[in-house]
C-alpha positions as a Markdown table, in Angstrom:
| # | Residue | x | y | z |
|---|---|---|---|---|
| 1 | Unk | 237.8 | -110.6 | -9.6 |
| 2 | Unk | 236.0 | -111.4 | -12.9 |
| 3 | Unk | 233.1 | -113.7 | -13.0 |
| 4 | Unk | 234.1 | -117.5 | -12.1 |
| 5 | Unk | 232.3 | -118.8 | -15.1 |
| 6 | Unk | 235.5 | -117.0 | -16.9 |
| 7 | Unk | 238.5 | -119.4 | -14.9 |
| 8 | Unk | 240.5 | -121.8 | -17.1 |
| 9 | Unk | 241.4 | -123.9 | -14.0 |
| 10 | Unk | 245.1 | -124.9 | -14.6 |
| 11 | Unk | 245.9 | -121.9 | -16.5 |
| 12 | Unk | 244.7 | -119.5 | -14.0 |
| 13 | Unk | 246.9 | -117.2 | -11.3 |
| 14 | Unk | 243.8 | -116.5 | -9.7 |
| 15 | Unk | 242.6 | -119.9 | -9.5 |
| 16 | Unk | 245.9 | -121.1 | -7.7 |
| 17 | Unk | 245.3 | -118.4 | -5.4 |
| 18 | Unk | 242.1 | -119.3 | -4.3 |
| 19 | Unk | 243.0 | -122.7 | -3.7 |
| 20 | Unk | 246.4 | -122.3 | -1.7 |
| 21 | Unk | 243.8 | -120.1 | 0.6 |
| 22 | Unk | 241.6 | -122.2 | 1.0 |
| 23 | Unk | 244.0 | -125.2 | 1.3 |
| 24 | Unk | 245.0 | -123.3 | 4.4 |
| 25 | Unk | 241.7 | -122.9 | 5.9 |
| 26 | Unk | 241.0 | -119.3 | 5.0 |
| 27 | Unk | 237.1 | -118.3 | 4.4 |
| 28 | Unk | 237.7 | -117.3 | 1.0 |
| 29 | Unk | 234.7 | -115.1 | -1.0 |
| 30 | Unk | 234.6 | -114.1 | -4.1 |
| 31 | Unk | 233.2 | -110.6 | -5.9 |
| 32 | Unk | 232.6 | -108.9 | -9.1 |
| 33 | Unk | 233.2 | -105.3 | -8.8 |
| 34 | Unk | 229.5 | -105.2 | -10.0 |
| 35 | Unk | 228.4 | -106.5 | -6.7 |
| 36 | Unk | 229.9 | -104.0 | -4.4 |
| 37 | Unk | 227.2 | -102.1 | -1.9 |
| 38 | Unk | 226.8 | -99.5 | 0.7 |
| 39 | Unk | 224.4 | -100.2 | 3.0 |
| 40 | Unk | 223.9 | -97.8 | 6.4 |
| 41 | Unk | 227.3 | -96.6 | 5.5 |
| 42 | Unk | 228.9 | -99.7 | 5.5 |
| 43 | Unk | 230.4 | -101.1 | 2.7 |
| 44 | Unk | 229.6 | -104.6 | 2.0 |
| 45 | Unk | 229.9 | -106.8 | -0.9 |
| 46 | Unk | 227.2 | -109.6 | -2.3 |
| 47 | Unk | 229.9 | -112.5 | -2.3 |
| 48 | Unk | 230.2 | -116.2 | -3.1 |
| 49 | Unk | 231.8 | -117.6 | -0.5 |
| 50 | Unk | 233.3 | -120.9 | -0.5 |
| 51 | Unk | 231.8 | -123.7 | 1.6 |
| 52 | Unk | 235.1 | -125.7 | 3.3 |
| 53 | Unk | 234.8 | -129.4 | 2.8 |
| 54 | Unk | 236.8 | -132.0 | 4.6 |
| 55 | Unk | 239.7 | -132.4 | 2.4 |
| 56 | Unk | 240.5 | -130.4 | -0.9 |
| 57 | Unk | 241.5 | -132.0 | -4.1 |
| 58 | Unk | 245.3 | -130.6 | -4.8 |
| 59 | Unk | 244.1 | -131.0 | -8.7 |
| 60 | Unk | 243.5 | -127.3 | -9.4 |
| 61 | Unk | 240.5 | -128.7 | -12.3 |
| 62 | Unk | 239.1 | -130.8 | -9.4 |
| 63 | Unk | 239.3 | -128.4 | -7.0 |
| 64 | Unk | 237.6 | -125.9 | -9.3 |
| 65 | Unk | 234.7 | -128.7 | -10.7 |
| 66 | Unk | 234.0 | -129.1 | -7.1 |
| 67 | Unk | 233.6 | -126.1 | -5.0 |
| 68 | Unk | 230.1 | -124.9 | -3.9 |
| 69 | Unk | 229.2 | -121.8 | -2.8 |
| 70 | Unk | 226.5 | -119.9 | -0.4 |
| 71 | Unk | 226.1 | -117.0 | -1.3 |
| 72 | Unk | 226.1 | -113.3 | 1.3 |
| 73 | Unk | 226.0 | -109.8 | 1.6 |
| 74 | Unk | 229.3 | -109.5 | 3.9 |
| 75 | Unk | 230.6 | -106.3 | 5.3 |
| 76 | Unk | 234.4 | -105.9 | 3.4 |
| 77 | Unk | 235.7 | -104.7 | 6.4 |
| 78 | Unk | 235.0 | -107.8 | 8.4 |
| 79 | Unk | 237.7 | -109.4 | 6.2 |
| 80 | Unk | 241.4 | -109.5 | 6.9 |
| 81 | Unk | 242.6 | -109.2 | 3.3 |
| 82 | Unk | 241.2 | -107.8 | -0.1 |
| 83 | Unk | 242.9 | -109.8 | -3.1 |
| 84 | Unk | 242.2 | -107.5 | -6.2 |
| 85 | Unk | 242.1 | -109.5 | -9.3 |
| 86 | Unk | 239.8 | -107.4 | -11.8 |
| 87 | Unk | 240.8 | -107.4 | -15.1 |
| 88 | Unk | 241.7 | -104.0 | -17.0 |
| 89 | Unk | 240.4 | -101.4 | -17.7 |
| 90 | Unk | 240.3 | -100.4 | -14.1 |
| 91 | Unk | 236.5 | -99.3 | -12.8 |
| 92 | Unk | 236.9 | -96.0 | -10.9 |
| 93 | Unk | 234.1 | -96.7 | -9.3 |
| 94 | Unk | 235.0 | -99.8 | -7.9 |
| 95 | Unk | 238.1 | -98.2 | -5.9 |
| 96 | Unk | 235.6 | -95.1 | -4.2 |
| 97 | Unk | 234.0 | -98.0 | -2.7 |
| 98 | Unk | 237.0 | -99.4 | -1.7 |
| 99 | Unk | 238.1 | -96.5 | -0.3 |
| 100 | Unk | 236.6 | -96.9 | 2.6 |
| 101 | Unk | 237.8 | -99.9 | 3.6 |
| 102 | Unk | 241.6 | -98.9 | 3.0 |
| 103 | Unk | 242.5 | -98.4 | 6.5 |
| 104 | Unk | 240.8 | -101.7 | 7.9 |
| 105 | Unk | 241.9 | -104.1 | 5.4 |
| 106 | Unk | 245.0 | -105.1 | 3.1 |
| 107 | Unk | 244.7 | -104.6 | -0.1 |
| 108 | Unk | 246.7 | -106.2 | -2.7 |
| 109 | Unk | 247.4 | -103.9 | -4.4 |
| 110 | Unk | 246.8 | -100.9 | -2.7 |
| 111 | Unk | 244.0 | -98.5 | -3.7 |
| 112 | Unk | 246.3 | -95.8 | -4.5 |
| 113 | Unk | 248.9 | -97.8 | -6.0 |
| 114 | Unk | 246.3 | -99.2 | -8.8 |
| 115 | Unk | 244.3 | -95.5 | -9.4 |
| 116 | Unk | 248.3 | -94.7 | -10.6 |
| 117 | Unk | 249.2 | -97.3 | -12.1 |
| 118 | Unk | 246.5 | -99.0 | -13.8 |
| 119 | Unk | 247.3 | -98.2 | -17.0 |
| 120 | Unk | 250.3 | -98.5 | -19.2 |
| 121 | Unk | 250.8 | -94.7 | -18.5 |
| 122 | Unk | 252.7 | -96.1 | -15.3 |
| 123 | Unk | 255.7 | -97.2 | -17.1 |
| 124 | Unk | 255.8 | -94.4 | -20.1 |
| 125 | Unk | 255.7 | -91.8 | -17.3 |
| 126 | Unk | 259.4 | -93.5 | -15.6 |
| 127 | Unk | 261.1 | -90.1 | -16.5 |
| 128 | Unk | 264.5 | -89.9 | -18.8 |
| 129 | Unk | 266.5 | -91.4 | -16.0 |
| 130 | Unk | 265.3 | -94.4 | -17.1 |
| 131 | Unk | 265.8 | -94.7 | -20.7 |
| 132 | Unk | 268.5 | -97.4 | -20.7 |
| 133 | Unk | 265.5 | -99.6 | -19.5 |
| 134 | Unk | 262.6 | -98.3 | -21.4 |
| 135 | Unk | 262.0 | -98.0 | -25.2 |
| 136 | Unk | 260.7 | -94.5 | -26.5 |
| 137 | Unk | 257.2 | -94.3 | -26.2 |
| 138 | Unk | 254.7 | -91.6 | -27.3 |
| 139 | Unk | 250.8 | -91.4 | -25.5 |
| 140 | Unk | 248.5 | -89.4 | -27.1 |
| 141 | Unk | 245.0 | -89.1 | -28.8 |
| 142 | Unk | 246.0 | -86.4 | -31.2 |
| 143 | Unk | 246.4 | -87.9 | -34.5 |
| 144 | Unk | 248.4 | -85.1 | -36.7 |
| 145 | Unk | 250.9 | -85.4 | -33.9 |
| 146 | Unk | 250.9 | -89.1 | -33.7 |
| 147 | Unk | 251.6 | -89.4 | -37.6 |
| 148 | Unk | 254.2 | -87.0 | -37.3 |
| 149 | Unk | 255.8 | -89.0 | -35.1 |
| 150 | Unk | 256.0 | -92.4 | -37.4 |
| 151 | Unk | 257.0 | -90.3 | -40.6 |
| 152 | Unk | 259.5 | -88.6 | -38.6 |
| 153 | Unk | 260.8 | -92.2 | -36.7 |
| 154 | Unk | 264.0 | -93.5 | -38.2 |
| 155 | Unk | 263.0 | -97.0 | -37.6 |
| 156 | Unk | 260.2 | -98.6 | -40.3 |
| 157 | Unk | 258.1 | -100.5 | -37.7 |
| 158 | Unk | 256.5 | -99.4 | -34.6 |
| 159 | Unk | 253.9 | -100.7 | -32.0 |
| 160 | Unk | 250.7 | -99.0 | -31.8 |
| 161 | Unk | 247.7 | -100.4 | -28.6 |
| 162 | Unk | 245.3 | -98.8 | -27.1 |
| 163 | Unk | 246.2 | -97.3 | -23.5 |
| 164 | Unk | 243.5 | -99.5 | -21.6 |
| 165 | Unk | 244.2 | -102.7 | -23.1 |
| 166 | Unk | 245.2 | -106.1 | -21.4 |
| 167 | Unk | 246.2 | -109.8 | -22.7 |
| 168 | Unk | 247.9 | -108.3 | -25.7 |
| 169 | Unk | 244.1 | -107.3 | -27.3 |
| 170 | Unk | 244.5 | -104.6 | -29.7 |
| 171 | Unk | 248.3 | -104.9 | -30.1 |
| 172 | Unk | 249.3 | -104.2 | -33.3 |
| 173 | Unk | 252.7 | -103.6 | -35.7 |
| 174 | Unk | 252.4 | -100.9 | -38.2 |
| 175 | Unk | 254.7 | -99.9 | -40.9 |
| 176 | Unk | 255.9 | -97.0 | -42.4 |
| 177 | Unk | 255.7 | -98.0 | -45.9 |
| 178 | Unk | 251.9 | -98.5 | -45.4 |
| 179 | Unk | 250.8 | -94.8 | -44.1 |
| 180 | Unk | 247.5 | -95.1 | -45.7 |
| 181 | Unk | 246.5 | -97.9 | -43.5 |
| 182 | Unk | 248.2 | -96.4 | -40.7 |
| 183 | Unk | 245.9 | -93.1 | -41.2 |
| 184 | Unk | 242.7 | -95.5 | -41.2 |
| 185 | Unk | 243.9 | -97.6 | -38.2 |
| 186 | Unk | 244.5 | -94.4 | -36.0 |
| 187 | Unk | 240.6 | -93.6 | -37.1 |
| 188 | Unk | 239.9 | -96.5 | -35.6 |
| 189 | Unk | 241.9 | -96.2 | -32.7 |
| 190 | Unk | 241.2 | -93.0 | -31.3 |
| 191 | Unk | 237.6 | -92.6 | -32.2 |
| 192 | Unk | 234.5 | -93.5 | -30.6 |
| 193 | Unk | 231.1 | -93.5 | -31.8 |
| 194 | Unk | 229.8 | -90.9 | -29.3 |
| 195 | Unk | 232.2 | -88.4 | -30.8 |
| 196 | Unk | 234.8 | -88.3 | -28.1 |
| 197 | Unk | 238.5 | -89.7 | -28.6 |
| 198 | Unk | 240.6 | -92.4 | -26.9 |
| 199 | Unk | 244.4 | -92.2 | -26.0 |
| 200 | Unk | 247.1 | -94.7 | -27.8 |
| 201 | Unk | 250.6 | -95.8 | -27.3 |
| 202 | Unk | 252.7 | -95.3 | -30.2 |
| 203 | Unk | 255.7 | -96.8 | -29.1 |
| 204 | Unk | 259.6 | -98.2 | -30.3 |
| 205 | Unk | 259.4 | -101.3 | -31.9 |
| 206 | Unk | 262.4 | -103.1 | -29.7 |
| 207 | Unk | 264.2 | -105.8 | -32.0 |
| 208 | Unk | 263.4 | -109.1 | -30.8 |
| 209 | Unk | 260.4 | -109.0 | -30.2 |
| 210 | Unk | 259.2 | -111.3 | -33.3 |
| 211 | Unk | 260.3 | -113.5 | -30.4 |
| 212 | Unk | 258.2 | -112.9 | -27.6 |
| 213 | Unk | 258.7 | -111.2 | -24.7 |
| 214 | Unk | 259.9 | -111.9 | -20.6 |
| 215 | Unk | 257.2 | -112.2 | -18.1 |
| 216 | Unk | 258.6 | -111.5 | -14.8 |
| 217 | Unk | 256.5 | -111.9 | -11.5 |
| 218 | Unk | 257.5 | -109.7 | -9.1 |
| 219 | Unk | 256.4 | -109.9 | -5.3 |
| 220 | Unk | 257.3 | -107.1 | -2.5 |
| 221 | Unk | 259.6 | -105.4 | -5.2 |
| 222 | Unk | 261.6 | -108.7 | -5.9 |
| 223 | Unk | 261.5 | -111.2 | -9.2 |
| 224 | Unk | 260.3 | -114.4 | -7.5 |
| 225 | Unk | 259.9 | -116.0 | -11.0 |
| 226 | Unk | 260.2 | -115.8 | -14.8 |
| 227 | Unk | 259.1 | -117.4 | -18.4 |
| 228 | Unk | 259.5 | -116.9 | -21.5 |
| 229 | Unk | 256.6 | -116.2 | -23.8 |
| 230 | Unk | 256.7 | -117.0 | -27.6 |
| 231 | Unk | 254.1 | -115.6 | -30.2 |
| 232 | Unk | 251.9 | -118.0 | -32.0 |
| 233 | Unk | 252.4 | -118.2 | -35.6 |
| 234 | Unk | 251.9 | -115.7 | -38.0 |
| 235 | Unk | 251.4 | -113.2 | -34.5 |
| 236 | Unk | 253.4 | -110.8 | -32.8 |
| 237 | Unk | 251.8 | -110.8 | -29.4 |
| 238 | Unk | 253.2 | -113.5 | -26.9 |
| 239 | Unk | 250.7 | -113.0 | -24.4 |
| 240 | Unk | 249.4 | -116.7 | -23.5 |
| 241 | Unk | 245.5 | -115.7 | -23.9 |
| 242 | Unk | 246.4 | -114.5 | -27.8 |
| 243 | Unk | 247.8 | -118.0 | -28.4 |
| 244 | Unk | 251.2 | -117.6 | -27.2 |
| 245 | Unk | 253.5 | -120.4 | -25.7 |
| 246 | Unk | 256.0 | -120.4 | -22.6 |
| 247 | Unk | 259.1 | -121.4 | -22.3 |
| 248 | Unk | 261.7 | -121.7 | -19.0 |
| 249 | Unk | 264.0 | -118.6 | -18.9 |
| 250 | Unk | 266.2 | -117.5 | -16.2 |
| 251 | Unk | 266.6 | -113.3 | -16.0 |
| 252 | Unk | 269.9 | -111.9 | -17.7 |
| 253 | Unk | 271.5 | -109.5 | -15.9 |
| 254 | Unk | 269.7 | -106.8 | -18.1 |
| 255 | Unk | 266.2 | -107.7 | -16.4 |
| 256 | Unk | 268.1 | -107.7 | -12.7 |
| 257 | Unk | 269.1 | -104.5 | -12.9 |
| 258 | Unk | 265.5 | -103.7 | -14.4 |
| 259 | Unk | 263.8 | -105.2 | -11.5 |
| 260 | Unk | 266.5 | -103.7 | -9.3 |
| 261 | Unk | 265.7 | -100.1 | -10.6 |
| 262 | Unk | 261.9 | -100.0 | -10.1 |
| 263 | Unk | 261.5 | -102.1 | -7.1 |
| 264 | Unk | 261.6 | -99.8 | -4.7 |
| 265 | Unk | 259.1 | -97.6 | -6.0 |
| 266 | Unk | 256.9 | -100.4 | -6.8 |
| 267 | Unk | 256.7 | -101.4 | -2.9 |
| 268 | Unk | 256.5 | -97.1 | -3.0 |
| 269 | Unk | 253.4 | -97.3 | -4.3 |
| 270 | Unk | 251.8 | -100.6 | -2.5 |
| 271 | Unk | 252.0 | -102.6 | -5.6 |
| 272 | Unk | 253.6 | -105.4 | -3.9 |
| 273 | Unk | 252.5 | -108.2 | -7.1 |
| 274 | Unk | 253.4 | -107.5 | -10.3 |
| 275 | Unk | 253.9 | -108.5 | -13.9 |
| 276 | Unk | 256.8 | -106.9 | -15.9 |
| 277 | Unk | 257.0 | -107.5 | -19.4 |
| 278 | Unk | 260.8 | -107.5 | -20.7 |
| 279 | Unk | 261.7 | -107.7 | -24.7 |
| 280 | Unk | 265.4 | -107.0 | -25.2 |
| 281 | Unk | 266.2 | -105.4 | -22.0 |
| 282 | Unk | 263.5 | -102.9 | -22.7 |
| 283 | Unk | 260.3 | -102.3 | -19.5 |
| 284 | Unk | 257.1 | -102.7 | -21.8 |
| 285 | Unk | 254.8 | -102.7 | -19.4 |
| 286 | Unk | 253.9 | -103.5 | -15.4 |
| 287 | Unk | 250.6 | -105.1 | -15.1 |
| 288 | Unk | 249.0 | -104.5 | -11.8 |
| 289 | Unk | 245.2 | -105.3 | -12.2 |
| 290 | Unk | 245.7 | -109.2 | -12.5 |
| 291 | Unk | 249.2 | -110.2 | -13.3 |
| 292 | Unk | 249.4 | -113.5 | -14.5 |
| 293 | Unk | 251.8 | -116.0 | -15.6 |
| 294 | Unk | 252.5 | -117.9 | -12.6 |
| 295 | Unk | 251.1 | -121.2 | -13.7 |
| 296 | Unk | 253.5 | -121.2 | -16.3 |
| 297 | Unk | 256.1 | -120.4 | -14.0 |
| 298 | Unk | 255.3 | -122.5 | -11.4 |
| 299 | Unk | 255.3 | -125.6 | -13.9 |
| 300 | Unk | 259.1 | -124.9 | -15.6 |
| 301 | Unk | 260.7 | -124.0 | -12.4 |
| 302 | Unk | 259.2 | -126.6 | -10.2 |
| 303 | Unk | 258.2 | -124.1 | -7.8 |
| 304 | Unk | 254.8 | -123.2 | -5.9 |
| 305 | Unk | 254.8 | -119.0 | -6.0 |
| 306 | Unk | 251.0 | -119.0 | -4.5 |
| 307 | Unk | 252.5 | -120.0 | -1.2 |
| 308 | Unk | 254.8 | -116.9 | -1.2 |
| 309 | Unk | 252.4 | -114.5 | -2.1 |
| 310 | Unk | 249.3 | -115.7 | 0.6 |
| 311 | Unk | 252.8 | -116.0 | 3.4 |
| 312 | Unk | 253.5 | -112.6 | 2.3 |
| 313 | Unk | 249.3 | -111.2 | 2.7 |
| 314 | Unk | 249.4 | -112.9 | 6.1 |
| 315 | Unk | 252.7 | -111.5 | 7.2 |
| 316 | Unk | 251.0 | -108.1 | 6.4 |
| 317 | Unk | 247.7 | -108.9 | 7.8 |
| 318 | Unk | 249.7 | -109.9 | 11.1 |
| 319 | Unk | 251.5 | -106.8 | 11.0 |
| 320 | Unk | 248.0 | -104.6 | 10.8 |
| 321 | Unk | 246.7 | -107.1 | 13.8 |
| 322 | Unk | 249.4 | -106.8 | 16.0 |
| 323 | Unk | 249.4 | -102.7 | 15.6 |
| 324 | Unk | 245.9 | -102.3 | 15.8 |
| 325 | Unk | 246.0 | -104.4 | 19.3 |
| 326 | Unk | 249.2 | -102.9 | 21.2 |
| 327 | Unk | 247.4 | -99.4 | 20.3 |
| 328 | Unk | 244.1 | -100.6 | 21.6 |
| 329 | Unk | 246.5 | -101.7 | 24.8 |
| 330 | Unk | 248.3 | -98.8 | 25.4 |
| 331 | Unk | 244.9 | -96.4 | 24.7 |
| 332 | Unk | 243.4 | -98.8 | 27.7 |
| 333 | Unk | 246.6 | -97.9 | 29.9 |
| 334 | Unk | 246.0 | -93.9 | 29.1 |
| 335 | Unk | 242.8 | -94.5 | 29.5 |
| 336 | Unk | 242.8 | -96.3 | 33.5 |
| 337 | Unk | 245.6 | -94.2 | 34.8 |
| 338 | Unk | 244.5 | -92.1 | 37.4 |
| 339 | Unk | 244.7 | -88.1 | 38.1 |
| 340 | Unk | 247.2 | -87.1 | 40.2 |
């Protein structure tokens, strides 16, 4: 996860996580994908790891105030579950380590789910069988093509953000009738100092969204909540960390059908915890790294979405338990019979 310096307590998805874990009497450690280690080819992780206490406030800014730490190198195979909740841009690096713990622990989410879809690529890549649900959308970091594209669009306004961004950073609305700004901002975009290039989104500005947009939370390919997000004033981007607002929303039956459609390749993929963004029955993006938004959620509907998701990791941890032991039971059988 990031560092726990960076937690706003009761705004936090992580921080409700933590504590309905430990509320439960999990041993619960945190890591920074800094800290990860191979020692005697075992990886291993310098974690903080939460000392228990006798009883734990159920104030999440209490909870948070109070918890102490020792802190351990611990093998990350010795745990039963790996909650990854690293902020974007994804560290490549971080998952080869991980690697090698795939097969011993549950990940959430998978290793291979997140190296696909850890980007916004994920959800421009749907195919045309899904263009009812998604708006156009262009990726690329060549800039005579990308300016083709917005003097050839027949609408005025489009979205341009970088590919790797997260919390609505570097979102912007450009303009048709200002192409000279839009050549400088593309500059600026898709160059780096070292000389190399970046990719971008150019993508269909949907009407509505001077609104906001639709977070959905999405657990084992199902919505298991929703809010709506409002932009601040005098900005388009709803997301709560740019200043945005929430608001209780319950899904049309345009965001079913969109949470219908790519459910099943979602749990496909291992990426059983989600955030969809919806703006006019248009996918913007799934967010996979560190969804959040269930806070909000959790506070308009009344309704506690940390407990499904930690039921959910321990119904999968049981699963790998119990399939792990009945083959270590019937290898002992093999194993004891006798030649004949």
């Amino acid at each position: 996860m990031y560092p726990w310096e960076n937690i706003v307590p009761d705004k936090d998805t992580t921080m409700t996580m933590i504590h309905e874990c430990v509320s439960r009497g999990h041993k619960v450690a945190l890591c920074t994908p800094g800290n990860l280690t191979i020692r005697d080819s075992i990886t291993s992780a310098f974690c903080n790891v939460i000392q228990p206490k006798e009883k734990n406030s159920n104030n999440i800014k209490v909870f948070y105030k109070n918890c102490s730490f020792k802190s351990q190198m611990l093998p990350l195979a010795g745990f039963d579950a790996i909650f990854m909740r690293a902020n974007p841009p994804m560290d490549p690096l971080m998952l080869n380590f991980l690697d090698s713990v795939k097969d011993d622990v549950f990940i959430l989410n998978s290793i291979e789910g997140l190296r696909e879809a850890n980007n916004k690529l994920y959800t421009a890549a749907f195919g045309h069988i899904h263009d009812d649900i998604i708006p156009n959308t262009q990726v690329s970091k060549n800039k005579e093509y990308l300016v083709k594209q917005i003097e050839e669009s027949k609408a005025d306004r489009m979205i341009l953000k970088p590919l790797n961004g997260y919390g609505g950073s570097g979102v912007i609305l450009i303009e048709k009738s200002a192409m000279s700004n839009i050549n400088s901002l593309l500059d600026f975009y898709l160059s780096n100092s070292d000389g190399s290039s970046n990719y971008v989104i150019l993508q269909e500005y949907v009407e509505g969204a001077e609104n906001g947009d639709v977070r959905i939370i999405m657990l084992n390919g199902e919505p298991v909540g929703a809010v709506r997000r409002r932009p601040a004033e005098k900005d388009h981007r709803s997301n709560l960390s740019a200043g945005g607002t929430y608001e209780k929303h319950s899904l049309t039956r345009q965001e079913k059908l969109i949470c219908k459609r790519i459910g099943p390749k979602l749990v496909k993929d291992g990426l059983y915890f989600v955030g969809i963004d919806v703006i006019g029955g248009k996918l913007i993006e799934v967010n996979v790294m560190s969804p959040g938004g269930v806070v909000p959620v959790n506070k308009m509907n009344k309704t506690k979405i940390q407990k499904l998701v930690v039921d959910f990791i321990e119904d999968k941890v049981n699963e790998m338990v119990y399939k792990i032991d009945r083959r270590s039971r019937l290898r002992n059988q093999v194993q004891q019979s006798s030649d004949r």
